[in-house]
Backbone as ProteinMPNN parsed JSONL, in Angstrom:
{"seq_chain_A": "XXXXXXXXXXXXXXXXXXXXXXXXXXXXXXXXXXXXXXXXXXXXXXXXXXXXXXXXXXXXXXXXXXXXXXXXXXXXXXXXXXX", "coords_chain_A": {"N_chain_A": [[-39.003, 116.168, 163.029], [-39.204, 115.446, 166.594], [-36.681, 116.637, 169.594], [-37.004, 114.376, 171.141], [-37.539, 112.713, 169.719], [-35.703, 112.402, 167.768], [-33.163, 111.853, 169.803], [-34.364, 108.91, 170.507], [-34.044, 108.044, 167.808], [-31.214, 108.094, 167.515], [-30.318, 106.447, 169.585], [-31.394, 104.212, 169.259], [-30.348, 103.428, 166.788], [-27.553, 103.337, 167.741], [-27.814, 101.467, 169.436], [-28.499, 99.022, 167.491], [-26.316, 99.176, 166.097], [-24.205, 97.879, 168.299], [-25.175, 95.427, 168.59], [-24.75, 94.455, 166.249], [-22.495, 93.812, 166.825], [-21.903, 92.085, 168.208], [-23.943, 90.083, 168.268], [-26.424, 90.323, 169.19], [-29.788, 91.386, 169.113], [-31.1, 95.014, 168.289], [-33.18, 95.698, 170.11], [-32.728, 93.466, 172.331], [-30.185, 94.447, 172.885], [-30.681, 97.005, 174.094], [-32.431, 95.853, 176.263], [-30.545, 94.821, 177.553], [-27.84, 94.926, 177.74], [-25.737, 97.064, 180.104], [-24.228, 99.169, 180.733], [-21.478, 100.882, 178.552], [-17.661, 101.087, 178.276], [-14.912, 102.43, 176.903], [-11.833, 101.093, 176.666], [-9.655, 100.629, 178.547], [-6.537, 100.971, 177.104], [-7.539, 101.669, 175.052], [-8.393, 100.473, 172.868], [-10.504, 99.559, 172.279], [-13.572, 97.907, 173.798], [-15.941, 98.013, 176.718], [-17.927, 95.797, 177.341], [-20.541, 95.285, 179.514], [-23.525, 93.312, 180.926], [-26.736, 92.599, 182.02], [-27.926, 90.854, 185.132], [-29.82, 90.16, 184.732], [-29.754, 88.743, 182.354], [-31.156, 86.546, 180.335], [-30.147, 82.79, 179.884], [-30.893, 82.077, 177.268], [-30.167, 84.399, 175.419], [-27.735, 84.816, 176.719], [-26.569, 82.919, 175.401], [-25.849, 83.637, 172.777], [-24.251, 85.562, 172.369], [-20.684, 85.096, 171.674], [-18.317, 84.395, 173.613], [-19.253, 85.303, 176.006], [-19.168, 85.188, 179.643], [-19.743, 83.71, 182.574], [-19.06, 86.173, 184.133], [-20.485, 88.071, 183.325], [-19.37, 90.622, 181.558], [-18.243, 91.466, 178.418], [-15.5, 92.26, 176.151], [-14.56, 93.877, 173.667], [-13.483, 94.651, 170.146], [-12.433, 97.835, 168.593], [-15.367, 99.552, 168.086], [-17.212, 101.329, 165.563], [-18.728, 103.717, 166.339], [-19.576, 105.918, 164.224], [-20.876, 105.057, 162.393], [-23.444, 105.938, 162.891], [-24.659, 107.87, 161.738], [-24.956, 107.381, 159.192], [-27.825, 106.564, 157.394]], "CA_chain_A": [[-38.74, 115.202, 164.082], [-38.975, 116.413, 167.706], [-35.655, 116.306, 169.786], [-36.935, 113.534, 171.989], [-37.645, 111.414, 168.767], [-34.125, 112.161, 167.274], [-32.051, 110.664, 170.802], [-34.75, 107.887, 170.222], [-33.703, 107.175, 166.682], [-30.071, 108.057, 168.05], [-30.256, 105.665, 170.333], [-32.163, 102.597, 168.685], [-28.924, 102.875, 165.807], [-26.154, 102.782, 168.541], [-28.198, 99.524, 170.201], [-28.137, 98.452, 166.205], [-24.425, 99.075, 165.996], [-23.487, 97.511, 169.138], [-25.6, 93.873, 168.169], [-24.294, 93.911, 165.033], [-20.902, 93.668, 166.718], [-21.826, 90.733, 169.554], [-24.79, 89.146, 167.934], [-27.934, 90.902, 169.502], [-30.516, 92.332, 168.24], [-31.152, 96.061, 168.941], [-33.855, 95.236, 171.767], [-31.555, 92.765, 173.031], [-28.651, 95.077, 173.545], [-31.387, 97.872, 175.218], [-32.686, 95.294, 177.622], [-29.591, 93.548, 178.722], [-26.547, 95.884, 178.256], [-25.963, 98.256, 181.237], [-22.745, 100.068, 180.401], [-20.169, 100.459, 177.551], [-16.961, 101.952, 178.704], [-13.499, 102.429, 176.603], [-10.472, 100.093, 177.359], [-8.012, 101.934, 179.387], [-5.648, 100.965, 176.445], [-7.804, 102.588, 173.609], [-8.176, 99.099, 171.592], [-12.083, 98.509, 172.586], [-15.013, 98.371, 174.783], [-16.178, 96.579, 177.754], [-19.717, 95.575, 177.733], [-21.467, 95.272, 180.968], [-24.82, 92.904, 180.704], [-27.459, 92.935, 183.087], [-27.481, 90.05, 185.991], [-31.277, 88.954, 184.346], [-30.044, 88.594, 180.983], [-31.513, 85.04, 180.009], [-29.3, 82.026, 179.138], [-31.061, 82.131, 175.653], [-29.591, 85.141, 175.138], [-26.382, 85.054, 176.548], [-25.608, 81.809, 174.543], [-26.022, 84.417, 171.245], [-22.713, 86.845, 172.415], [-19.764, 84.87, 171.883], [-17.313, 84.916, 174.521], [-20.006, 86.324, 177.014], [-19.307, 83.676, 179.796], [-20.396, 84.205, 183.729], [-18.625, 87.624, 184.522], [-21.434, 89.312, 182.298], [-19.033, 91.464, 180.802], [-17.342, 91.373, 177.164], [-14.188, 92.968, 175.814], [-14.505, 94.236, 172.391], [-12.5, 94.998, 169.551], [-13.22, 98.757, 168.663], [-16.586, 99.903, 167.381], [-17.307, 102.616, 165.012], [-20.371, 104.871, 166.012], [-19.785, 106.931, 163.76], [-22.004, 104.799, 161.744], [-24.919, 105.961, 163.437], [-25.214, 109.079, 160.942], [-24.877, 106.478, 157.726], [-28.661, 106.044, 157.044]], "C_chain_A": [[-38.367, 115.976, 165.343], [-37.494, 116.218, 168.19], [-35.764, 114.487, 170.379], [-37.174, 112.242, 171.196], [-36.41, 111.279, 167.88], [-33.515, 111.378, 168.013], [-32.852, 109.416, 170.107], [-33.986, 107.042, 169.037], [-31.902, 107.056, 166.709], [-29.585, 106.699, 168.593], [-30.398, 104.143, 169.648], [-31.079, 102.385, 167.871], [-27.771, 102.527, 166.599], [-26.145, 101.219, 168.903], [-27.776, 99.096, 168.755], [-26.886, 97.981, 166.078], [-23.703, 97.912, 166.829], [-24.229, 95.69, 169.148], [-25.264, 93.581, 167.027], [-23.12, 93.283, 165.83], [-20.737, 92.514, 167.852], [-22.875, 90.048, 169.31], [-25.83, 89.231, 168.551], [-28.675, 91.57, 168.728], [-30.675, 93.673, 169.093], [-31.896, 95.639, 170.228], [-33.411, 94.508, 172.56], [-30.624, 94.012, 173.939], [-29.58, 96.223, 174.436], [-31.528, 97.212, 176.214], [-31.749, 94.737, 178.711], [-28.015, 94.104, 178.649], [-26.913, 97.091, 179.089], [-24.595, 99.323, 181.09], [-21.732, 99.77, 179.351], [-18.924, 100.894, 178.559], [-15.897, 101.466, 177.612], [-12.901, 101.486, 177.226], [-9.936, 100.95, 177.781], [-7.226, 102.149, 178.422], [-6.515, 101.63, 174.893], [-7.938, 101.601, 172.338], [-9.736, 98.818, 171.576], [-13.087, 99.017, 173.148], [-14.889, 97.087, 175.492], [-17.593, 96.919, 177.443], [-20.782, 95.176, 178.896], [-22.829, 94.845, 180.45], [-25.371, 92.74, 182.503], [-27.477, 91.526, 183.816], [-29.106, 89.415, 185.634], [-31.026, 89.043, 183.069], [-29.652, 86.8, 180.675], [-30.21, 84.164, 179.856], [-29.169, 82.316, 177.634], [-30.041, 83.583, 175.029], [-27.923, 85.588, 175.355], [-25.394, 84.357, 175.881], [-25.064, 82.643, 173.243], [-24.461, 85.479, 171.413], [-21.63, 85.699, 172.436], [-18.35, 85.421, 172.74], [-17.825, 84.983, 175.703], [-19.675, 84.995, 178.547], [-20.228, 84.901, 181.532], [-20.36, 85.427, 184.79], [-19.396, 88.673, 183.87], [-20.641, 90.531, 181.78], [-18.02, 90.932, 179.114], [-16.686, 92.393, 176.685], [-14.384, 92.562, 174.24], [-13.503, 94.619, 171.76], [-13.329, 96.888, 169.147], [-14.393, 98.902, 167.74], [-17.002, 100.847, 166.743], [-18.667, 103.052, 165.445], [-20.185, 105.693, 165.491], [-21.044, 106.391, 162.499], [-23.191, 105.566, 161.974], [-25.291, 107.528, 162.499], [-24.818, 108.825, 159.323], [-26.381, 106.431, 157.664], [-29.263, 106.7, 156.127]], "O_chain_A": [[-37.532, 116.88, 165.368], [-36.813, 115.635, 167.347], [-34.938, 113.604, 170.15], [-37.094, 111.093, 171.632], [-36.116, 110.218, 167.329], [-33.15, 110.295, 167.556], [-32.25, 108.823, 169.212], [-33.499, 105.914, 169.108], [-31.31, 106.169, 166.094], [-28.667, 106.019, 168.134], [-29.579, 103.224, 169.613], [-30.594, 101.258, 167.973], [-27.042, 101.587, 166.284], [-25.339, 100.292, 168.833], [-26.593, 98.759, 168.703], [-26.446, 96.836, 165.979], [-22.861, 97.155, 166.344], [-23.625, 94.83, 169.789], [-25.435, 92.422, 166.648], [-22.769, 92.165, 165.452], [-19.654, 92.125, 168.29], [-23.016, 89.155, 170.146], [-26.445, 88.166, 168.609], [-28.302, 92.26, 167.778], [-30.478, 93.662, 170.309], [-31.303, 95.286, 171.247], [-33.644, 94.804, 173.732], [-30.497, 94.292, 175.131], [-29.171, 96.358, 175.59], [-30.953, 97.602, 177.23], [-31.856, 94.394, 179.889], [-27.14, 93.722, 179.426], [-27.87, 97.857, 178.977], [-24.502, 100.347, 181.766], [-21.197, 98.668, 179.225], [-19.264, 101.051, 179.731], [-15.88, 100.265, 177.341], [-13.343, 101.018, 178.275], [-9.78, 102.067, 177.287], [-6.863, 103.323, 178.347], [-5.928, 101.959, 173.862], [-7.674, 101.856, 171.163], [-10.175, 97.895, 170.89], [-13.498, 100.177, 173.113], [-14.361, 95.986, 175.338], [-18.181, 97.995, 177.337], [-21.901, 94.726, 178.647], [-23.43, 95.603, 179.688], [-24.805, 92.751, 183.596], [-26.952, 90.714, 183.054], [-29.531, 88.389, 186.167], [-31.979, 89.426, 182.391], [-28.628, 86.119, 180.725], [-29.164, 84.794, 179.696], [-28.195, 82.612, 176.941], [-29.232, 83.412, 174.118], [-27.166, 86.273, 174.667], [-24.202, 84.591, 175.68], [-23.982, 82.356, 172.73], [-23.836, 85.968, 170.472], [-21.685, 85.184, 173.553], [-17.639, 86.413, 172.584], [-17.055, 84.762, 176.638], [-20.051, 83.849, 178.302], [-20.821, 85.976, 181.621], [-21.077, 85.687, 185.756], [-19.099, 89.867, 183.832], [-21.328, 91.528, 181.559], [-17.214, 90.002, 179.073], [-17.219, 93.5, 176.751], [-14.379, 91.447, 173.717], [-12.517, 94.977, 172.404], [-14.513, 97.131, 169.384], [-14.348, 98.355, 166.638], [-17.364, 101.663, 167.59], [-19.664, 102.681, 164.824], [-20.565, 106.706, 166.079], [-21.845, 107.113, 161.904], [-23.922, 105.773, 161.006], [-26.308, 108.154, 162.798], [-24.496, 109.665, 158.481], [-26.347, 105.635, 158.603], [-30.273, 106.235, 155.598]]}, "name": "protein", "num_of_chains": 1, "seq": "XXXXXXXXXXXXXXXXXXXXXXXXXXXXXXXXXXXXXXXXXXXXXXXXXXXXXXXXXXXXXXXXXXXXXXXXXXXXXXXXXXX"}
């Protein structure tokens, strides 16, 4: 596997991870999340969605309302080297 097809498969498990945990599917969370970041306080994540991500889709994130961002509880990536 080249490098540029490892990030790929890198990548495609984090999106995985991060719709398991708000109710997207991986291609979801590629197209329409734009930033994670840490909580200041070390409890979470913020989720930053994109300003064209559908109704249909934002009905599917609980919580998600018109500030396009969501506050998570924390998320393990360390999954992403479980497969």
């Amino acid at each position: 596997m080249s490098n540029r097809q490892l990030e790929e498969a890198q990548e495609n498990r984090h999106n995985e991870i991060i719709g398991e945990h708000i109710g997207l599917s991986a291609d979801e969370v590629a197209e329409y999340v734009t930033d994670i970041q840490d909580q200041d306080n070390g409890t979470g994540h913020v989720i930053y969605f994109s300003i064209a991500i559908p109704k249909s889709v934002r009905d599917k994130v609980d919580g998600l309302g018109d500030e396009l961002y969501l506050n998570t509880g924390p998320i393990d990536f360390d999954e992403e080297g479980e497969q």
